[in-house]
N, C-alpha and C positions, 0 to 999 in steps of 0.2 A: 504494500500500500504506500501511497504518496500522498502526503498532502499540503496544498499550499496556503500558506498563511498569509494574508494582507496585513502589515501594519505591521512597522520594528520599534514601537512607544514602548510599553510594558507589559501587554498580554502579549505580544506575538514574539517574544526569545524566550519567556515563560514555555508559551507554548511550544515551540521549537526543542525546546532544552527537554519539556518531558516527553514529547514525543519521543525523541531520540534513544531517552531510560525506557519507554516503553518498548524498543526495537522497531520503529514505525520512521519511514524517510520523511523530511521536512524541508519545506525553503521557504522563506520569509520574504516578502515584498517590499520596498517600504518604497512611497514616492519622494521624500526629502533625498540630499544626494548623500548624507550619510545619518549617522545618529546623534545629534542635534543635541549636544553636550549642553551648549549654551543656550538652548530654549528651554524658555519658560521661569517659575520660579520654584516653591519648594514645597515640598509634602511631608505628609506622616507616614508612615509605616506600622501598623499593627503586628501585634503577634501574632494574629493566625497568616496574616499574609507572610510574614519573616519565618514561620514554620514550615511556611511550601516549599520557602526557597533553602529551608536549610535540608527539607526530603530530597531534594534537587543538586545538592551540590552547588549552591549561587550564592548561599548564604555571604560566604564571608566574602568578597570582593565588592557585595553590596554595602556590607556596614564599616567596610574600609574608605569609604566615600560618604559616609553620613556624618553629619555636622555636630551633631550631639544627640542624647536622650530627652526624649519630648515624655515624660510619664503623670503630669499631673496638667489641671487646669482650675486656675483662678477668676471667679469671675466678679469685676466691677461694673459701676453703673458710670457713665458719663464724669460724675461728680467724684470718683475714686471710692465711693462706699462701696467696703466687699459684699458682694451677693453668697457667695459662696466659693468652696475649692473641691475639685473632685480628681480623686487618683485611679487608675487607670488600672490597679493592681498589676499592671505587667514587671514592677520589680521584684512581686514575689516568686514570676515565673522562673526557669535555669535560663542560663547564662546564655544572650544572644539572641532574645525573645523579646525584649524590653522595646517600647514606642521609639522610630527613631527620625525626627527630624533631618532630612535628606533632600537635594537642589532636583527637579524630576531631572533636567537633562543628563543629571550624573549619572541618576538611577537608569537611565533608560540605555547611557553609555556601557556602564558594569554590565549588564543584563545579557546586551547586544557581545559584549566579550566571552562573558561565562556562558551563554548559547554557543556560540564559533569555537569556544576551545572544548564544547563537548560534541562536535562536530555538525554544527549546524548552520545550515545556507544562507548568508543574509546578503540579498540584492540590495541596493540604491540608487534611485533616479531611476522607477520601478513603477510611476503615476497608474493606477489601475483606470480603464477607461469602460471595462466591462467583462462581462464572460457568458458561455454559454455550455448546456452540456454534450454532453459526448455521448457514445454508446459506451465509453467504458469507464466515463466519471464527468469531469468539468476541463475547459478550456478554459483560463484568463488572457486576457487580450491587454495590452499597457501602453501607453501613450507613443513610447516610442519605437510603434510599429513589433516587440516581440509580442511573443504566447508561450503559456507556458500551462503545459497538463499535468494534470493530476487525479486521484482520485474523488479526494475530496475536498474544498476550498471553504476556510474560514473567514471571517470579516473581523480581524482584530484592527479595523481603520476607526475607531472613533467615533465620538460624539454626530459627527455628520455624515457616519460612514456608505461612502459607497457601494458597498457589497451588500449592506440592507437596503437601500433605494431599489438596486438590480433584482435582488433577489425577491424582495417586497412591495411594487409602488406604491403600495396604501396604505402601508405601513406608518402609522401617528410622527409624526417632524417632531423635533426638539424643539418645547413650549419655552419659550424666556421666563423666569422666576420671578422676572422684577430687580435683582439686585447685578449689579454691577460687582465685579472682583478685581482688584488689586493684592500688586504683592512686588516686596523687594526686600534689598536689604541696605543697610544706612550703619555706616563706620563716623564714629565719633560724637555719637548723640545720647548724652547724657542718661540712659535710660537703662536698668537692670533688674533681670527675672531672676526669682532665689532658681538654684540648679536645677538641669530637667521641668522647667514648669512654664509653660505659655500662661501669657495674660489673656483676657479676651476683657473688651470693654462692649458693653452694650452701649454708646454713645447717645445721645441725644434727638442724631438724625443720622445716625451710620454704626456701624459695627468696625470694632478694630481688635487686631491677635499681634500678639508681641511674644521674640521670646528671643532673648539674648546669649549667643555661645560665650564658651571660654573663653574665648580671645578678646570678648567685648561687641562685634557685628550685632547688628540686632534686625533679627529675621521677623519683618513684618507682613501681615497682608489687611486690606479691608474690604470688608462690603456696602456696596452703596447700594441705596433705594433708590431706582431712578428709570425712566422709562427706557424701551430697548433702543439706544442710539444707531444712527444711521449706520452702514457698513460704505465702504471706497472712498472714493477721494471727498465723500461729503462728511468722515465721519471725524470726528474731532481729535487731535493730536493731543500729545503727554502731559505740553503746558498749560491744554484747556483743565483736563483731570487734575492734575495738581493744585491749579488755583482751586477749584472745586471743593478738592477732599480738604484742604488747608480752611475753607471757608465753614463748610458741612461740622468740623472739627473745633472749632474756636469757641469756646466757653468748655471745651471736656477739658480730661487730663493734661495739664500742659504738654506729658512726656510723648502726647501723638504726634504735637506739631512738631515738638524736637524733631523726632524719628523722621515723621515724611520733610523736613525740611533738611535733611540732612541727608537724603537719599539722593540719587542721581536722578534727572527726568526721566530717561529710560523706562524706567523701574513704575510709570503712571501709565500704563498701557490697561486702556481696559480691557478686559473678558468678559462678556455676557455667562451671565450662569442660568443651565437649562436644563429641563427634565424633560423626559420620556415617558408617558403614557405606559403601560404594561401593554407590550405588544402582545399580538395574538401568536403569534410565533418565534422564535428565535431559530428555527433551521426551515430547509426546504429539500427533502430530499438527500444528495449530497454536500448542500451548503447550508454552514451554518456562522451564529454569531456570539461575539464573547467581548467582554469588557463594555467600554461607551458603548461599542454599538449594537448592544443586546438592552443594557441597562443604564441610564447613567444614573448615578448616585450622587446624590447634593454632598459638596464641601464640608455640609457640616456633620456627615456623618464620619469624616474621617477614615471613610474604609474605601474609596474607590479605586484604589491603586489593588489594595490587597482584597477586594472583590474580585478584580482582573486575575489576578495573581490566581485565586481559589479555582473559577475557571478554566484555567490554562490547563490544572493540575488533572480535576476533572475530565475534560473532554479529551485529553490524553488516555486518562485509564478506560472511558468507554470506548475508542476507538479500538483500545487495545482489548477488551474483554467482550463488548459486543459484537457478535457477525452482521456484517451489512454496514457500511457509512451512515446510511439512513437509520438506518432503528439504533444505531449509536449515537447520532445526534439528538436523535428523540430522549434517549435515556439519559443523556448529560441536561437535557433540558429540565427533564421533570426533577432530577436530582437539585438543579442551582434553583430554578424559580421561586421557591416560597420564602426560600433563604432570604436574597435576593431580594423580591419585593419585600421582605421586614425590615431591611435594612434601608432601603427607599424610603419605607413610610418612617423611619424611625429620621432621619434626615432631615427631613420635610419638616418634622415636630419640630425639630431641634431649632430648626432657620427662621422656622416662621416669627418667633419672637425678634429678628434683625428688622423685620417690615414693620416697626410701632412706630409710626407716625400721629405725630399731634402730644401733648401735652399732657391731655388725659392717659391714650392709651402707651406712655411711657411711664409716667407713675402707677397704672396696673403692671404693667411688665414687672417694674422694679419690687412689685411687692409680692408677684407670682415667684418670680426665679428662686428667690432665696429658697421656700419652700420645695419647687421640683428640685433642685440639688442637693438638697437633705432627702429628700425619697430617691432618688436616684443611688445615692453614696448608701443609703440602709438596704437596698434592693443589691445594691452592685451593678448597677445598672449597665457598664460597659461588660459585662461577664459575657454575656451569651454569645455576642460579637467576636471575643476576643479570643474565646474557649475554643471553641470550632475549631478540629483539627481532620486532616486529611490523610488518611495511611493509603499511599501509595500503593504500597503493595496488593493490598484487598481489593478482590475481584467487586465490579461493581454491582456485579447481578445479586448480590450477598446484602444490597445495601435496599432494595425497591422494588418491591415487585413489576413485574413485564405491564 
């Protein structure tokens, strides 16, 4: 069997790489010309997603490129009153497990390494333009005139992936959220997280997360409320957002201004943040989908990287345990979906408090949180997330009935 993976972000070396453990061929697509070290800005890493990659053999090249341990979260109101703090319990877990704050292009560079050194194919400049099937699987077709076959073809392209539009046209488009995303990082700005622990501010009229390495950098991002801004040449550059968030921000913490005044323009790029409807399918046959382009999960649920990740793993060991591409893609479906969607709707909770607009419904906010974070922290509320673990090894027909 062959199968060809679209997209070298972080599901498709994932997936590459267990393909490979499973004895199953792989090649990887990607349309950028290589893997884009320097895009983007930075994420979390979960335990259960750091425990795929350590079934994998990926583990350690990834947290040799992560910036620090991200394991707890404080939360204030605008005016610096703490709402509450919540730990992640991932320091109780063994060694190697723990939350880790990590830049995505780095992540997505290690990934793309430790896939190649376990001999896995990775093309670039590789633009998918469409595919069709074959009598003995699928045909992809790519911008610059190759094809390239296989058995079975995945869509690990993303949030607005192409291999779901092909595969799907009716398939639900990614809905804008409402909030705007930012993120950078800003060297010399007065500002400092006790170890391991991001700030998060609920601000006044924006959302803001802080968290400062050893060295002093201070890894920020925020969210704004603000309607979906134009795309191309009408849509607004760095210095419009920065005057913005510096404005949106003035009467919070002073230590925001610091921070984004202290960062580069660069680093005020906005990102639309969006969600996907629960599609009515995620395969077709012999194509199927994984990561953004199956699910995407809100920022604030802090697992969409190691949602991808869980995936990868998955639809590796059906390929490899189910006969048929088809009723293998089926079974990795029914296996991730419910998961998946909880983690969606648990996101969604979480964010929705960043949309409190107006006066009023900011001092409800401020006097709801304190309370869900004390239920949260007496529940353990990140446990079920974090718990979830994946044994390779185990047949999946072991796990779900046909």
């Amino acid at each position: 069997m062959k199968v060809l993976v679209i997209g070298a972000g972080i599901a498709g070396p994932v997936t590459a790489a267990a393909l490979g453990r499973a004895g199953i061929e792989a090649a990887v697509y990607e349309a950028h010309d290589g893997p884009a070290e320097h895009l983007g800005s930075f994420l979390n890493l979960a335990p259960n997603g750091l425990a795929v990659l350590r079934s994998l053999g990926m583990l350690g090249t990834v947290l040799e490129s992560a910036v620090c341990p991200s394991t707890a979260i404080e939360f204030a109101n605008g005016s610096g009153r703490r709402l509450g703090r919540l730990e992640d319990g991932s320091t109780e877990l063994e060694e190697g497990l723990q939350t880790v704050l990590i830049m995505r292009g780095a992540l997505q560079a290690r990934l793309a390494e430790a896939a190649a050194a376990q001999g896995a194919r990775l093309e670039y400049g590789k633009r998918l333009t469409g595919f069709e099937r074959t009598g003995s699987g699928v045909s992809a077709h790519f911008a610059d005139g190759t094809r390239a076959e296989g058995d079975v073809l995945l869509g690990a392209d993303g949030l607005h992936s192409p291999v779901r539009t092909a595969m799907d046209p009716g398939a639900p488009a990614p809905a804008y959220t409402g909030l705007l995303d930012f993120g950078g990082v800003a060297h010399g700005a007065r500002a400092a997280t006790p170890p391991g622990t991001v700030r998060m501010v609920y601000g006044s009229r924006a959302f803001f997360g802080l968290q400062t390495a050893p060295g002093g950098a201070a890894y920020w991002f925020a969210n704004l409320p603000h309607p979906e801004p134009p795309r191309g040449p009408e849509a607004p550059g760095p210095e419009h957002w920065r005057a913005l968030l510096l404005e949106r921000f003035a009467g919070d913490l002073p230590e925001i201004t610091e921070v984004l005044s202290a960062s580069p323009v660069r680093d005020f790029t906005a990102h639309g943040t969006y969600d996907i409807a629960s599609l009515p399918r995620w395969c077709d046959g012999p194509v199927g989908l994984l990561g953004d382009a199956a699910h995407a999960v809100s920022s604030s649920s802090g697992q969409g990287a190691s949602m991808a990740i869980e995936d990868a793993a998955t639809v590796a060991r059906c390929l490899r345990d189910v006969p048929g591409p088809a009723e293998a893609l089926r079974r990795y479906e029914r296996l991730r979906r419910d998961r998946v969607e909880r983690v969606a709707a648990e996101g969604r909770r979480r964010g929705a408090p960043k949309l409190a607009a107006g006066r009023l419904q900011v001092l409800l906010r401020d006097l709801m949180l304190p309370v869900l974070f004390r239920t949260i922290s007496l529940r353990k509320g990140h446990s079920w997330m974090f718990d979830h673990r994946i044994d390779f090894d185990r047949d999946v027909r072991e796990q779900l009935p046909a």
